[in-house]
C-alpha positions in Angstrom: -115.7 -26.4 1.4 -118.1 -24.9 4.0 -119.5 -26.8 7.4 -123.0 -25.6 7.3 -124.1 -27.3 10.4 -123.6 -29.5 13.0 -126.2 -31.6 15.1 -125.9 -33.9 18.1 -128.4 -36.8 19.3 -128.3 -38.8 22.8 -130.2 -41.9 24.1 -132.8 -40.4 26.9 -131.2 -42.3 29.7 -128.3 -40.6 31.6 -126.4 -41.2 34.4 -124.6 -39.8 36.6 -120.8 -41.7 37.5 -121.9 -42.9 41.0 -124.8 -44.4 39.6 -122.8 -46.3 36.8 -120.1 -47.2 39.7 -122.8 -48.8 41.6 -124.8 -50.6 38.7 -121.8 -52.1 37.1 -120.4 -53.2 40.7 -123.6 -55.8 40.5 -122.8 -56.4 36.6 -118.9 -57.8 37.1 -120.3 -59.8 41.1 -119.5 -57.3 44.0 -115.9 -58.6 45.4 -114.4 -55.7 47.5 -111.6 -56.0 44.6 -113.8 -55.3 41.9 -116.0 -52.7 43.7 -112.6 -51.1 45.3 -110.9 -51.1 41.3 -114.5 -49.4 39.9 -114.4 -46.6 42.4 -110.5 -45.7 42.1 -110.4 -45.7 38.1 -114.2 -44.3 37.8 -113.2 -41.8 39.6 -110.2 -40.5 37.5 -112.0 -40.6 34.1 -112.5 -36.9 34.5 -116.8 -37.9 33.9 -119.5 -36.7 35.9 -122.2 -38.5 33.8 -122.5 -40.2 30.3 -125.8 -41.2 28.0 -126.3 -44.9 27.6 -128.7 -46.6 25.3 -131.0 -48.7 27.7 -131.3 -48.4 31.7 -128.6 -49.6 33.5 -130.5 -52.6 34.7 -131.1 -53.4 31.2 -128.2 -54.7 30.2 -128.0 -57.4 32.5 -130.1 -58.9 29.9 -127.8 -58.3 27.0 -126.1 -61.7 27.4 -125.2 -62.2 24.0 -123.5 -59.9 21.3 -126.4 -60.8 19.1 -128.7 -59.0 21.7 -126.4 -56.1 22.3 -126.1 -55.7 18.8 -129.8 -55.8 18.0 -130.5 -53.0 20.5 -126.7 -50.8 18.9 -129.0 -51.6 15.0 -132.2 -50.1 16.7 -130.6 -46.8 18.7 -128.2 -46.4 16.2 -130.8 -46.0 13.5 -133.0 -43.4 15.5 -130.2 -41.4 16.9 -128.9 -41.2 13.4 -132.1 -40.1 11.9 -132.3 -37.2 14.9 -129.0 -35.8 14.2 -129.5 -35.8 10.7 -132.6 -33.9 10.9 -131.1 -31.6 12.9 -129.3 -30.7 10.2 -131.6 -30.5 7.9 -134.0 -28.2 10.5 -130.9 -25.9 10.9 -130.4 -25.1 7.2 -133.4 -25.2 5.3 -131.8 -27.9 3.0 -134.0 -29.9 1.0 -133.0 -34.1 2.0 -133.3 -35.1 -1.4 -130.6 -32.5 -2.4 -127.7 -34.4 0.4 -125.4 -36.0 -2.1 -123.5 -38.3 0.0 -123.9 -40.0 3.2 -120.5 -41.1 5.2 -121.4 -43.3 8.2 -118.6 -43.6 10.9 -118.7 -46.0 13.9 -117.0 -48.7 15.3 -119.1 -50.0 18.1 -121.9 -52.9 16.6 -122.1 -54.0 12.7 -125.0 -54.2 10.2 -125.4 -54.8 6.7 -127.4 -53.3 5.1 -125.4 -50.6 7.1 -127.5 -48.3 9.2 -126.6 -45.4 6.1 -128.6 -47.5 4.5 -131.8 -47.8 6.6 -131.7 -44.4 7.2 -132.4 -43.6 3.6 -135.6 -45.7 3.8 -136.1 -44.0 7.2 -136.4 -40.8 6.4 -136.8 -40.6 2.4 -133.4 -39.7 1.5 -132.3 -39.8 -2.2 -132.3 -43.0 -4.0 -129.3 -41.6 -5.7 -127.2 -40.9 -2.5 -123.9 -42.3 -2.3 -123.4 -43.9 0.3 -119.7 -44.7 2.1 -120.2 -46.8 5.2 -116.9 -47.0 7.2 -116.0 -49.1 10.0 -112.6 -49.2 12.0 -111.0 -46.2 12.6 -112.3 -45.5 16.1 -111.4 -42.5 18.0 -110.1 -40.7 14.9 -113.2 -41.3 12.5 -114.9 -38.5 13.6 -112.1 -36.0 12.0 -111.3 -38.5 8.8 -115.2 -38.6 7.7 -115.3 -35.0 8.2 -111.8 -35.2 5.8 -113.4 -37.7 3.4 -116.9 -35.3 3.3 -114.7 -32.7 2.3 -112.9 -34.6 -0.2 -115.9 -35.6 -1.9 -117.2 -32.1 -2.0 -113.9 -30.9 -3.2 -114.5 -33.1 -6.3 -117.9 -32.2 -6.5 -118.3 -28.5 -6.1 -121.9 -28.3 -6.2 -123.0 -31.0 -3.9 -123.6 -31.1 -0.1 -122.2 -34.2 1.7 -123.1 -35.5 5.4 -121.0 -36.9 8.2 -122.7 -39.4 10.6 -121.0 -40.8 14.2 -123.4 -43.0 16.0 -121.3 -44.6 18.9 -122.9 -46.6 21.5 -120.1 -47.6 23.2 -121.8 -49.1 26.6 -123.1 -52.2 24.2 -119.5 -53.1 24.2 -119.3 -54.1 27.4 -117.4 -57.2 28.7 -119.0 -59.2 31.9 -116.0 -61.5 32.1 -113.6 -59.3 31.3 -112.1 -57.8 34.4 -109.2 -56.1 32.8 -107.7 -53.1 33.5 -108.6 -51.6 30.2 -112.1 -52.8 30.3 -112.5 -51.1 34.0 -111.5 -48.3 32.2 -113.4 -48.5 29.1 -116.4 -48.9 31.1 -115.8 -45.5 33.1 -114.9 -43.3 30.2 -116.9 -44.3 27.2 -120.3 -42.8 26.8 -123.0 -43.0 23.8 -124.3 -40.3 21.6 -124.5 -39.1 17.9 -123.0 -36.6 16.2 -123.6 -35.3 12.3 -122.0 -32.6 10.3 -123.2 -30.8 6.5 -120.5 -30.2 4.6 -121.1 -27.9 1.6 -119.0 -27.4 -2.2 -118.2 -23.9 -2.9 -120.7 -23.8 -5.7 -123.7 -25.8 -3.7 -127.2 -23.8 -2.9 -126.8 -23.3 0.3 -128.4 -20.3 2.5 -126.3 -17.2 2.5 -126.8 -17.2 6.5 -124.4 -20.4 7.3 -121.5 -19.2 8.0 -119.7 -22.1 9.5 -116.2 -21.9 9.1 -114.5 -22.9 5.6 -112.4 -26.8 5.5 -108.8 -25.4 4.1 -106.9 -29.1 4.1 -106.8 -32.0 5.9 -104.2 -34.8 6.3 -103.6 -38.0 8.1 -100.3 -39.5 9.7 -100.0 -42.9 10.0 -97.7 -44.7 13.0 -96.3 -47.8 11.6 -96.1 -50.9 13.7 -98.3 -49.3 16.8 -101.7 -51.7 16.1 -101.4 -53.2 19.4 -102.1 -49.6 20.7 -105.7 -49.4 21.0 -108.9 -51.3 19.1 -111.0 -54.7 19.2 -110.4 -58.1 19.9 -113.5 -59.5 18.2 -114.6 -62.9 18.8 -117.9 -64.7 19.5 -118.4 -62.7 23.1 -118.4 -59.8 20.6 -115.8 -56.5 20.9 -113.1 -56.9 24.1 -111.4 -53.5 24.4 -107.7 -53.3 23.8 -106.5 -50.2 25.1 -102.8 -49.6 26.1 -101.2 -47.5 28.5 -99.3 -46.4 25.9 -101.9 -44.0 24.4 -101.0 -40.4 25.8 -96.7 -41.6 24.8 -97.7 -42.4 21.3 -99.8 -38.9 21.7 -97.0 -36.9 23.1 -93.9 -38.2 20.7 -96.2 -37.5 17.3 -98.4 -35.3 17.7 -96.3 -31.8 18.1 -94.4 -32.7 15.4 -97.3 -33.9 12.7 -99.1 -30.9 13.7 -96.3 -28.5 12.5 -95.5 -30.5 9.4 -99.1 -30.2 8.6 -99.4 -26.5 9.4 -95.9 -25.6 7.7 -97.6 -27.2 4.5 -100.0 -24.3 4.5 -98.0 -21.4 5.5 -98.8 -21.6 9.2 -97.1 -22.5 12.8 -99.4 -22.9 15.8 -99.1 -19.8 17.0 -101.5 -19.1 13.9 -103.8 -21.1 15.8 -106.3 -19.5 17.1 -108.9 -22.2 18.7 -108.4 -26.0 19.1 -110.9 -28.8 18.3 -109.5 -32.1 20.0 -110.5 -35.3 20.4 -111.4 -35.5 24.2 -110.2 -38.9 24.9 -109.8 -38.8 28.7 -107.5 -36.8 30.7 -104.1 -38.8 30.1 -104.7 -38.2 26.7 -105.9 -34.6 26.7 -103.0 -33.5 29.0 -100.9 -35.1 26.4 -101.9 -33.4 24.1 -101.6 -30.2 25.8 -98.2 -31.1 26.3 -97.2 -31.6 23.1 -98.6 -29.2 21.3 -97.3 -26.6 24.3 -101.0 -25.3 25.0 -102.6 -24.8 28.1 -105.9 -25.4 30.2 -107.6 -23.0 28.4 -106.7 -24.0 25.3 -108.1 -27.8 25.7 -111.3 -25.8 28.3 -114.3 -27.3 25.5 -112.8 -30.6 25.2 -112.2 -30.9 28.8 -116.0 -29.5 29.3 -117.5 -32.1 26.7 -115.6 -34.9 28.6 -117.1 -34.1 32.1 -120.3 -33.6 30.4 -120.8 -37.2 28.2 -117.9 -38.3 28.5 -115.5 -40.2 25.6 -117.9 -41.1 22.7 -114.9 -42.5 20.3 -115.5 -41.2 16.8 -118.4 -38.7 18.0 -116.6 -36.9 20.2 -114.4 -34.4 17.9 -117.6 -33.6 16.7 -119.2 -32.9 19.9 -117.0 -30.6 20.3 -116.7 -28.8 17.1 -120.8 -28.7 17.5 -120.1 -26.8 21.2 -117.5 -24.4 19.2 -120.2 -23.8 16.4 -123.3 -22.9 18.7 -121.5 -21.3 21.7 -118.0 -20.6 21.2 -117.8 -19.0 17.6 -114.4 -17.4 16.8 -113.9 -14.2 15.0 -114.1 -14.1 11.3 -110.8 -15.0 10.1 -109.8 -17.4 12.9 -107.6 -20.4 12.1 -108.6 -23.3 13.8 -107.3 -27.0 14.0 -109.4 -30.2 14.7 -107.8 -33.2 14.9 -108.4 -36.6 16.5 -105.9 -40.0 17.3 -107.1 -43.8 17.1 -106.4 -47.4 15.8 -104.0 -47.5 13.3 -102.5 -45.9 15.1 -103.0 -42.4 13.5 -103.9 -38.9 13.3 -106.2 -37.0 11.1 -106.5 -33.1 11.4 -108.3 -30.3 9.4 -107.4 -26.5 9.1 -110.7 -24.6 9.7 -110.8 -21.0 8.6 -114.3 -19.3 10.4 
């Protein structure tokens, strides 16, 4: 199984992290508490600037989750239909010849799901199959690029397509002043990601040479649901993130990573680039510190995080899209991408470039 390509799409509005600190200290009413909490956490996200879907004065009018949702079913749709035309552009592929359409996100709802609205959109095949999946979070970007290459596994001669659309800043709570919604609203960014995934036999251009999916496998935590997701109710998604995160991080994922690499022959040392989840610097020093890497190791994650900061699902993908256009290792490089979320889980691939 071959990645072909990688695209990513953003909302034209960005901002830098002052400019959010200072528009959402009018969203939550400016008590020196609230505006003191903003600046401290804000300022520890590790985020110079993010993409957001609307203007920041926009979304004092986004009162409702009906209305935020409306505008998540709108931006969704185009930035989906941009990164998936980026793919298309890259490799000469025909659309009608895309097999299979996995939609990842966990940030609005729509039904028919925006998968399917994009095949009216931009003249897809009436024959796709499409496998809209909603949940997983954080770690969705790396299981639908495991599920892609699952269904290409089965069907060798067929090309299958990843879509991430996150638009996280439509989750945000005005009467929630927790501590993991402060946080939330600091870290989380929006933006699109997609990824072609080609079968061994599929008619692909001889000049993709992305690097070759060897396995992938996901680890399941029992008992750890409380850990990070959505408490959904008629305000719409309320952030439940723990402080546990970067523990849970630290006692499994070292360990799951050399069960999964011991499976195929290898031990980290084999290793010879990393393609992580950047989910904020708690998390991404955990990770270093489990898996015994350093700063270098983690550099384009850290990069992608300063840069647009956390964009749940998307993000992996961001950064295996940096690693494919600027950061290419040498033929015969192993690499691992893996990414954590609700569940809570792990999902990791073993690339071979």
């Amino acid at each position: 199984m071959l990645i072909a390509a990688t695209s990513t799409a953003f909302p034209p509005y960005y901002f830098h992290q002052h400019e959010v600190i200072e528009a959402l200290k009018t969203f939550w009413g400016q008590t020196p508490q609230t505006a003191a909490m903003l600046d401290r956490l804000h300022r520890r996200t590790g985020v110079d600037g993010r993409y957001f879907s609307r203007s920041l004065a926009d979304y004092v009018a986004l009162d409702t989750w009906g209305k935020a949702n409306n505008v998540w079913i709108e931006v969704a749709e185009q930035l989906g239909a941009q990164a998936i035309e980026g793919l298309l552009s890259q490799t000469g592929v025909p659309r009608e010849q895309i097999a299979a359409l996995f939609f990842v996100s966990v940030t609005g709802i729509a039904s028919p799901s925006v998968d399917a609205r994009l095949v009216n959109r931009m003249g897809l095949s009436p024959r796709i199959k499409r496998n809209p999946i909603f949940g997983l979070g954080c770690v969705a970007g790396a299981a639908g690029l495991a599920r892609a290459a699952d269904y290409v596994r089965a069907y060798p001669d067929q090309i299958a397509v990843l879509l991430s659309v996150e638009l996280c800043s439509l989750t945000w709570q005005r009467d929630d002043l927790s501590m993991a919604n402060f946080i939330s609203s600091g870290l989380f960014g929006d933006g699109a990601a997609a990824v072609m995934v080609a079968g061994p036999n599929a008619h692909v251009s001889a000049h993709l040479n992305g690097p070759g999916i060897l396995a992938n496998r996901q680890f399941f935590y029992p008992d750890t649901q409380d850990v990070m997701g959505w408490d959904i109710s008629e305000k719409g998604f309320q952030i439940m993130l723990s402080p546990d995160v970067p523990k849970v991080v630290r006692e499994n994922l070292g360990r799951d990573v050399d069960v999964f690499l011991s499976e195929q022959g290898l031990t980290r040392g084999d290793i010879g680039s990393w393609i992580m989840h950047n989910g904020g610097p708690k998390v991404l020093e955990a990770t270093a510190e489990a898996l015994s890497l350093d700063c270098n190791d983690l550099k384009i994650s850290w990069d992608t995080l300063k840069r647009v900061g956390n964009l749940s699902s998307a993000s992996v993908l961001v950064v295996l899209d940096e690693v494919m256009k600027h950061h290419r290792p040498q033929t015969g490089t192993y690499s691992l991408l893996a990414a954590m979320g609700p569940g809570f889980c792990a999902e990791m691939l073993l690339l071979k470039w």
